[in-house]
C-alpha positions as CSV (number, residue, x, y, z in Angstrom):
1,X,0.0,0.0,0.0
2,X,1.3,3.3,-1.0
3,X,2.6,5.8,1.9
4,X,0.1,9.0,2.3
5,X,2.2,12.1,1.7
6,X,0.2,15.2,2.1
7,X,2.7,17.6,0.9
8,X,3.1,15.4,-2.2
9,X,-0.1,15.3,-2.4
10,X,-0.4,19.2,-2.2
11,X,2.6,19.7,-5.1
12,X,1.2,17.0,-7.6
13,X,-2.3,18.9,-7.1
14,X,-0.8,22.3,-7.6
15,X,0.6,20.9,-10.8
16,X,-2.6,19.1,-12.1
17,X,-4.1,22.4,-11.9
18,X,-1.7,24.2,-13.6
19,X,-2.0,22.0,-16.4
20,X,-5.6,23.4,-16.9
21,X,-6.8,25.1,-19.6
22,X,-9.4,27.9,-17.9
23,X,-11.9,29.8,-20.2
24,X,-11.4,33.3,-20.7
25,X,-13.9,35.7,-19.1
26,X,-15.6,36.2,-22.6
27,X,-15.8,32.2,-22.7
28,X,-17.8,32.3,-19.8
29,X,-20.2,34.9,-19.8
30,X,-21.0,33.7,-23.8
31,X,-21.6,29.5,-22.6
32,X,-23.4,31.5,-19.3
33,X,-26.1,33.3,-21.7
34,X,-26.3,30.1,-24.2
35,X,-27.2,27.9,-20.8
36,X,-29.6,30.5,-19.9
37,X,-31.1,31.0,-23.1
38,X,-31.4,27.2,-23.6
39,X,-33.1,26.9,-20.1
40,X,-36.1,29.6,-21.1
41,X,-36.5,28.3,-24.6
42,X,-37.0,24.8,-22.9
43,X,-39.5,26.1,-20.2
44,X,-41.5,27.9,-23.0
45,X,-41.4,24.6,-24.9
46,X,-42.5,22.1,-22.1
47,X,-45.2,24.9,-21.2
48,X,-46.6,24.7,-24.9
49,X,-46.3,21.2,-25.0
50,X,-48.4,20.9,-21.1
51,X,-51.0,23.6,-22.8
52,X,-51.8,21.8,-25.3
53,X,-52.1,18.1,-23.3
54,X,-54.4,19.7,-21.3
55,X,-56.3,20.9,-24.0
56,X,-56.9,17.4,-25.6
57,X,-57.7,16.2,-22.3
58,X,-60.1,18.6,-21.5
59,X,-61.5,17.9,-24.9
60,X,-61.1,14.2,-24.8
61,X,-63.4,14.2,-21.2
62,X,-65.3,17.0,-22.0
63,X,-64.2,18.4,-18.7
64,X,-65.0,22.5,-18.0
């Protein structure tokens, strides 16, 4: 079983992560806005799509 070495532990980390490629700030915010975006155009589609069920249904069991 290897020996747990926390301050070789701390270095290889530090190293992983400076292997990283980070997105710039413009990155973000443009992937932020495409998530968003995505998210409403989803909600507006599954509210659509629950309008209309609802509307067969009523019509299907002549309900109100």
């Amino acid at each position: 079983m290897a020996k747990l070495d926390p301050a070789q532990f701390v270095r290889d980390v530090r190293q992983e992560v400076s292997r990283v490629t980070w997105p710039s700030r413009k990155e973000t915010l443009v992937t932020t806005g495409l998530v968003l975006a995505m998210s409403a155009l989803a909600a507006v589609f599954f509210l659509v799509v629950d309008q209309l069920i609802q509307l067969i249904m009523r019509f299907v069991f002549k309900i109100g």
